[in-house]
FILUMSE-133988 format. One record per residue (C-alpha): residue number from 1; x, y, z. Coordinates in steps of 0.25 Angstrom, whole numbers. Each point is the difference from the previous one (the first is absolute). Layout:
! residues N
  resi      X      Y      Z
   NUM      X      Y      Z
...
***
This chain:
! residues 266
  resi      X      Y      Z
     1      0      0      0
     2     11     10      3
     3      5     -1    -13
     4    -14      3     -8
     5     -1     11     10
     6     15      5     -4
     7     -2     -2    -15
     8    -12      7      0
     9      5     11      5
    10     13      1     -9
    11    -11      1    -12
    12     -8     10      8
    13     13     10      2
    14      4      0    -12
    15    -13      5     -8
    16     -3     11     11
    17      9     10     -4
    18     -3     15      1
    19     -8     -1    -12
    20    -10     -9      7
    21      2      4     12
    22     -5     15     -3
    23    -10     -4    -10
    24      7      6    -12
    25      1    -13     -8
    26    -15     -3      2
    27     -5     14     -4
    28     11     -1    -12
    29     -7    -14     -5
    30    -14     -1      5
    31     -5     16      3
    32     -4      7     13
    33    -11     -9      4
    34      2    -15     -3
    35    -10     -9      2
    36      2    -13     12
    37     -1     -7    -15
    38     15      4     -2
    39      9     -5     13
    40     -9    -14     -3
    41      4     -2    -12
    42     14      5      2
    43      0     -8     12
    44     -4    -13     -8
    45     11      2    -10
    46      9      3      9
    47     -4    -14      7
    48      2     -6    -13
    49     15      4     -5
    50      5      2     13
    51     -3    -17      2
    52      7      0    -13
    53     11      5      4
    54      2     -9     13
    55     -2    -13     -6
    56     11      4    -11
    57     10      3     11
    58     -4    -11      8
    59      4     -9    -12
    60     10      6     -7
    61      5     11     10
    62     11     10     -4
    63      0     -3    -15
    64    -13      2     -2
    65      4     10    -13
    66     10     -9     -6
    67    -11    -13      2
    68    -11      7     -6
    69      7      8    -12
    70     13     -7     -3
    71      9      6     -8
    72     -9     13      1
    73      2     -1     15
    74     10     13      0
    75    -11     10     -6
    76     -9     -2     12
    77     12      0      8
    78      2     14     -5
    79    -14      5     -1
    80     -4     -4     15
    81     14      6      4
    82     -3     14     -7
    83    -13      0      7
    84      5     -4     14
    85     12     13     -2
    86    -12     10     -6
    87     -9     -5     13
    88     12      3      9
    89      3     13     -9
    90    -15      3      4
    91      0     -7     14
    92     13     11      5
    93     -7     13     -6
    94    -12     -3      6
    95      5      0     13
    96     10     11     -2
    97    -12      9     -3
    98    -10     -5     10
    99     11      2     13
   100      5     13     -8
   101    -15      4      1
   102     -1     -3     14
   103     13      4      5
   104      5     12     -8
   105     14     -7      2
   106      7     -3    -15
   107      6    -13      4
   108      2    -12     -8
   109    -13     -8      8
   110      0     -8    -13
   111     12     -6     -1
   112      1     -1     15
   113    -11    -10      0
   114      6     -6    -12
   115     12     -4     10
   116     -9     -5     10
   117     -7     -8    -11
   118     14     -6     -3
   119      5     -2     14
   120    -16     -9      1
   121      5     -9    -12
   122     12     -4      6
   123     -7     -9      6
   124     -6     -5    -14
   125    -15     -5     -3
   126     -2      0     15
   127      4     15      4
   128    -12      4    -11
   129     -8    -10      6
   130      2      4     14
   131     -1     15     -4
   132    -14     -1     -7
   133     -6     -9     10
   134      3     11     11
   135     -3     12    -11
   136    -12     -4     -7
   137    -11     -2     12
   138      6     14      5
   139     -4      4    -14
   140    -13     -5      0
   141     -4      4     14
   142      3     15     -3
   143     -7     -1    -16
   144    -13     -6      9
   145      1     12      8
   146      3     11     -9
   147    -11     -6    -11
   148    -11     -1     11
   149      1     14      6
   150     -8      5    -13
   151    -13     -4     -4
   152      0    -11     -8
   153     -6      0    -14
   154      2    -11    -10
   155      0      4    -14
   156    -12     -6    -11
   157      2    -11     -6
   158      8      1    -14
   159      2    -12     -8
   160     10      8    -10
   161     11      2     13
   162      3    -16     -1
   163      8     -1    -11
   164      9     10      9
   165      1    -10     11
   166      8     -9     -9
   167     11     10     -4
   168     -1      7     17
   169      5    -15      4
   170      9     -4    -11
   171      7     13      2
   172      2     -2     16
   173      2    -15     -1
   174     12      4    -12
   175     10      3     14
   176     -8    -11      9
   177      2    -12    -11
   178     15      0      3
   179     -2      0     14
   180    -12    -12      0
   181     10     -7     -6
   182      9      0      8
   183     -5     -3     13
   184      2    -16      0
   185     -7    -13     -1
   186    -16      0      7
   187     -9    -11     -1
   188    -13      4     -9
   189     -8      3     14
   190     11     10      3
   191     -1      7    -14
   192    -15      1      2
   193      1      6     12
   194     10      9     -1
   195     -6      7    -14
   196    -12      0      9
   197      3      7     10
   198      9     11     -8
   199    -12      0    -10
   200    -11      3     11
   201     10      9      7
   202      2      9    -12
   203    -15      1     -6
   204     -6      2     13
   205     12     12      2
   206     -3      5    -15
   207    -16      0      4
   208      2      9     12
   209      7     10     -9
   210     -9     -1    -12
   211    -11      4     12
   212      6     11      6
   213      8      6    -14
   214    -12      8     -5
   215      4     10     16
   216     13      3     -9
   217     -1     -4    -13
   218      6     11     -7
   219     12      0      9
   220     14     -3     -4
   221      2    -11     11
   222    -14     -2      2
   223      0     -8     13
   224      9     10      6
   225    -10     10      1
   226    -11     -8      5
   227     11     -1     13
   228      1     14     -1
   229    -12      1      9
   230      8     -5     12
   231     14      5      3
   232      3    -14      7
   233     -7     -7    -10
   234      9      8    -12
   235     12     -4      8
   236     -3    -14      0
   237     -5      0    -14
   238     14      6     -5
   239      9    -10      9
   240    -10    -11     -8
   241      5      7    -14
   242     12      0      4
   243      2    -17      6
   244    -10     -3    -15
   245     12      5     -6
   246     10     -7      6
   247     -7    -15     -2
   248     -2      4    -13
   249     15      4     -2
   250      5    -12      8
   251     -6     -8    -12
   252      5      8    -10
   253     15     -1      7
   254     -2    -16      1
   255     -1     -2    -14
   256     11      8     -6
   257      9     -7     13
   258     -3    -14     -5
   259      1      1    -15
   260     14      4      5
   261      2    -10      9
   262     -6    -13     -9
   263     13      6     -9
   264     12      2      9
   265      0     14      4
   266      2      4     15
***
């Protein structure tokens, strides 16, 4: 059991980034006031690939790429490690700007908590599963909180928002598939499980903020002014940004760390 709890939880730090965590990528894909239709399809397909991913790990593990592409195996190598160093480009400037915003002080936040992030992988796949599993129920605690402090409206349903679901789960689980893949052998229970739990945890999450988006929805950071209304509560809310980043960075430093050591380098 500890394990689907600890895999589950890696999947869930890595798609709540800043973008999710603030609303942005949801407005950006499915509009100010998403119907509950949305984070249950999304959860579904999330469900699906996400056991897709585990099962491929648990039986061929590290070389995934090079079983299931051959010779090809290279490209997809370079494709999901441009997108791990664009995320972490992303992951670094984000926090920079959200610790600039709530500091004043101009110092280097991002590449600060790129260290930290290195110094957790030392301890390999179980530093990023240890982090996550303290991280994430911290992240959904404070989400729970900051979504229910508004009135809760859910959106009407709109049948032409679901083609948008696949692409919004292909494009966070493009950084999660080199993790999934990498977390070992599970039995089939386990796999179930686990893309359970992270699927349930993630669409129920995305339903609380498609309720309380249209409070902000023309906002930047959308859920960050819904918090505005408390200054304990904004507080809380930034330190979650901030923590949402780092899960999601700690991902995007894994997999760059082992394409390099499955070749040799230090």
């Amino acid at each position: 059991m500890k394990k689907v709890v600890t895999v589950a939880m890696v999947s869930v730090g890595t798609m709540i980034g800043a973008g999710y965590a603030s609303g942005q990528e949801i407005v950006a894909f499915f509009g100010g006031s998403p119907s509950l239709l949305v984070p249950a399809v999304c959860g579904l397909i999330m469900f699906a690939l996400t056991a897709c991913l585990l099962a491929v790990g648990a039986r061929v593990g590290d070389d995934a790429n090079a079983v299931m592409f051959g010779r090809l195996s290279f490209v997809v190598d370079a494709v999901m490690l441009l997108n791990a160093l664009i995320v972490l480009s992303a992951m670094i400037a984000g926090m920079n700007e959200l610790m600039a915003d709530m500091t004043g002080a101009p110092l280097p936040f991002g590449l600060m908590l790129a260290a930290a992030g290195v110094i957790v992988l030392r301890r390999g796949n179980d530093g990023l599963r240890a982090a996550n599993t303290l991280i994430v129920p911290l992240i959904v605690i404070v989400m729970t909180l900051t979504c229910t402090s508004v009135p809760l409206s859910p959106g009407s349903p709109d049948l032409s928002a679901l083609p948008s679901c696949f692409t919004y789960v292909s494009m966070n689980l493009l950084l999660s598939a080199g993790v999934l893949v990498r977390q070992g052998k599970m039995t089939r229970r386990e796999i179930l499980l686990s893309s359970a739990l992270s699927s349930v945890i993630i669409s129920a999450l995305m339903a609380l903020i498609c309720c309380a988006l249209p409070a902000a929805a023309s906002s930047d950071m959308p859920m960050l002014s819904v918090a505005r209304g408390s200054q304990t509560l904004y507080v809380l809310f930034a330190l979650c940004l901030a923590v949402s980043i780092f899960t999601t960075l700690l991902s995007a430093l894994a997999l760059p760390r082992e394409w390099g050591l499955k070749r040799g380098q230090p």
